[in-house]
N, C-alpha and C positions, 0 to 999 in steps of 0.2 A: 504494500500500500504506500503511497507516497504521499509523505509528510507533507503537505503546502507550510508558509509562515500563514497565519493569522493575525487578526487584530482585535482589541479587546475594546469593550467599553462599558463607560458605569449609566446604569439607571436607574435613575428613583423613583420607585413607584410608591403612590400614599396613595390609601382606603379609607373611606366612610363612610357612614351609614348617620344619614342625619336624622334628627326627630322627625317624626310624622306627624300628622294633621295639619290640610293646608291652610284650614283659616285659626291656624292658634301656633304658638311656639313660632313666631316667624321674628321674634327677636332672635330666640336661643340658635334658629338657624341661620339667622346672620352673622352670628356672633362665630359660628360651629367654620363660615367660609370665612372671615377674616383671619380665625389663627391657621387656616389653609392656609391663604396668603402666604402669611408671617412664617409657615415652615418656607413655603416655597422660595419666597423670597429668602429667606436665612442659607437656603443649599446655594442658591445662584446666587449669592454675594463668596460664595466660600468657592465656590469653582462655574466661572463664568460659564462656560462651554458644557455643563450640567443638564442631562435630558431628562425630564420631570413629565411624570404621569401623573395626574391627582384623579378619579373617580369615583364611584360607589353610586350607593343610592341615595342620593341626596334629598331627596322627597319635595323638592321642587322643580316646576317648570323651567324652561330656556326663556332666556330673554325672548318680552317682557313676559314674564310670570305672574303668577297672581290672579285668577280670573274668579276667585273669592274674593272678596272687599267685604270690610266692615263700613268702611266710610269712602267717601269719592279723595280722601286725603292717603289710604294706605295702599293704593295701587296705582303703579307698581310698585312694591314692596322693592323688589329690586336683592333677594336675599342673597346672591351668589356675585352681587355687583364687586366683590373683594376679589375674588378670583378672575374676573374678565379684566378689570381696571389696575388693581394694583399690584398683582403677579402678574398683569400682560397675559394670562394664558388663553387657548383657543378652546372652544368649546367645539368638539367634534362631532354633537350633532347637528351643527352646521353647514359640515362638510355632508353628512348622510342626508340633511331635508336636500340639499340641493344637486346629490347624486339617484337618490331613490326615495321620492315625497311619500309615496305612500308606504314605504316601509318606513320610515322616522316614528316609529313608537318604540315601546318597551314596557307600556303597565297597562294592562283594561282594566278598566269599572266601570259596573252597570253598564258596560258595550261599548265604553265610550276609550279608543284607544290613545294613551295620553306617553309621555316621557317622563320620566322622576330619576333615570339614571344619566350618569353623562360619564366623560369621558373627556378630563383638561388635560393638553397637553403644551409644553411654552415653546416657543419659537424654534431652539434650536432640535428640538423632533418632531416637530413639527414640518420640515423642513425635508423629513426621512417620510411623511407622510405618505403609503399608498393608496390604502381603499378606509373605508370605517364603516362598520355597517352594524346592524342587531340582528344577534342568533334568535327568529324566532320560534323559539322550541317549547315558551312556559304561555305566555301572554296571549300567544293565537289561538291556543287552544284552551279556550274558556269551560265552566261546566254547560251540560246541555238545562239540565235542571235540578234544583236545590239539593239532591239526596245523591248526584252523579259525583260531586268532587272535583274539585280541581285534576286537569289532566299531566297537568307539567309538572318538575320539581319544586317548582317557586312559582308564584304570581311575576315576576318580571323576567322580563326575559335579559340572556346578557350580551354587553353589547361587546365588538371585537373590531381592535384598530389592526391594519398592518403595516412594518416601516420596513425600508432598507436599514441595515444591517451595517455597510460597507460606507465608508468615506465616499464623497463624490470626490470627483475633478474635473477641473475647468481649465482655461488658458485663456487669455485675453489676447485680443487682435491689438494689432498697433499699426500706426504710422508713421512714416519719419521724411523728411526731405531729403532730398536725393545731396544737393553738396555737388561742389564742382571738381577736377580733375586732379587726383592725386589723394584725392579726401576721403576719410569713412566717417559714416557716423551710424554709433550704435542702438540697434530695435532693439528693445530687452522686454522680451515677454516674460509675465508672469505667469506661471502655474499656480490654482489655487486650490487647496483642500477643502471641504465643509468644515470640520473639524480637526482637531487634534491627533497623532495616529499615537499607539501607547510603544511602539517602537521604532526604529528606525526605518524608512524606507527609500525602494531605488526609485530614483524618476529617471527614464530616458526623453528625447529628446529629438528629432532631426527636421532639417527645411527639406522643401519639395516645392521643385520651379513651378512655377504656374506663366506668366506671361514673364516674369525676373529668367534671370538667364543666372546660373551659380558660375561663379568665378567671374563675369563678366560686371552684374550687376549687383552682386552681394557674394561674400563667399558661406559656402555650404557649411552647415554645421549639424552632427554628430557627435551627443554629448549623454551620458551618464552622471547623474550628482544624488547625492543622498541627501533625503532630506530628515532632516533630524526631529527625531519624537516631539512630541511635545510642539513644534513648529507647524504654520499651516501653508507656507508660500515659502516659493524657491524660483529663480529668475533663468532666463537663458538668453545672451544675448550674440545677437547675429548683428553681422559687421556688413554695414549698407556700403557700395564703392558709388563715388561722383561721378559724373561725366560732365561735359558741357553739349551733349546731344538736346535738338527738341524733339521729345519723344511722349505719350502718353503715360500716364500714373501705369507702373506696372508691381505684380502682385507674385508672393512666392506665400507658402504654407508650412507651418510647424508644428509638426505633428507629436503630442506627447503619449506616451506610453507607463504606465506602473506594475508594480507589484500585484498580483491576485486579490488581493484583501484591500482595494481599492476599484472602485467603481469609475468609470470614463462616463460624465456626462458631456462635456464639450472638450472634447482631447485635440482637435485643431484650430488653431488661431492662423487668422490672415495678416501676414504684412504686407503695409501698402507701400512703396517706393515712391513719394508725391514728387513729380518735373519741377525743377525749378528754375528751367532755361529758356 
């Protein structure tokens, strides 16, 4: 069997299960999402690049919730407004009302199919985000009548995100002015990781002519560099030659490559050669 390297990473997942009844206890449930927050935020001040799951069953609706009111003054109530606003997190049945509307529940009552679980996650896994949907295996299957029982394991059904795994990468296009006879000047593209890797890894590197001519117009580069743990950017720089020709903007490509345990989302960047004659 052959060993690949891998790459690790840390995630935080937090559970709750908040008080129930929606027209009562909607202090203690607000209170129950602000020391959410305050975890969350306390992880992501200790390791910025920190990917945070907060869910459960919260026993409240998604923004705006509340469609109980005591008065025309407590709705929205707004009880999970700690977790949208001041942990910045995303609420992912956002992502499921606007990929599959009529699937977007996860609790019936009396017939009426509602949400009370969610699933916050903050930017940076959010970012790994594929699909988010709810398993429904408890919730659609209601009883037929009184003496039947519930058919699921639970009244709610649960809900299931999926992310990439693997670092992305990127590379940035550039352009540069051409410069006149005898001159170079250097396009330095960046390569960019999403994140941090937890060990070292190789980046390779190479241009490919497109309308640029190598050795003529830039010379060719073929390059390996490691880029070191914990780092998310690593640079390659190709060396532009001047001419005094009037010639059209011409373009060459640089294509980057990594290690298995790294994901290619845009692995070729374009340089442009801009005339300046």
């Amino acid at each position: 069997m052959l060993d690949l390297p891998s790459d690790s990473l840390t995630l935080w997942a937090v559970s709750n299960h908040y008080s129930s009844t929606p027209d009562a206890r909607v202090g203690q449930r607000t209170e129950q999402a602000n020391y959410g927050a305050a975890i969350i935020n306390a992880i992501s001040a200790g390791d910025p690049n920190a990917r945070i799951v907060y869910g459960g069953d919260l026993n409240v609706y998604p923004r705006p919730d509340d469609p109980i009111a005591m008065s025309d003054a407590d709705t929205p109530s707004d009880q999970l407004g700690a977790l949208y606003d001041d942990a910045g997190m995303h609420d992912l049945w956002e992502n499921l009302a606007a990929e599959a509307p009529s699937a977007a529940y996860s609790y019936t009552f009396q017939g009426q199919a509602q949400t009370l679980d969610h699933l916050f996650v903050n930017n940076n896994l959010y970012g790994d985000l594929v699909q988010m949907r709810a398993a429904h295996v408890d919730a659609g299957w209601p009883a037929d009548f009184p003496d039947d029982g519930p058919r699921g394991v639970s009244d709610h059904d649960p809900q299931v995100a999926r992310f990439h795994s693997k670092a992305t990468l990127t590379v940035n296009d550039v352009s540069v002015v051409e410069g006149g006879p005898g001159t170079t000047t250097p396009a330095v593209f960046t390569a960019t990781l999403s994140r941090p890797l937890s060990q070292n890894a190789v980046i390779c590197a190479a241009t490919i002519g497109l309308t640029a001519v190598d050795g003529a117009d830039y010379k060719g580069l073929a390059q390996c560099q490691t880029l070191v743990a914990g780092t998310t950017t690593i640079t390659y720089t190709v060396q532009v030659k001047g001419d005094n020709r009037r010639e059209a903007d011409e373009t060459f490509a640089l294509l980057v490559l990594a290690v298995p345990f790294v994901r290619l989302v845009d692995p070729v960047a374009i340089g442009t050669i801009v005339n300046d004659d």
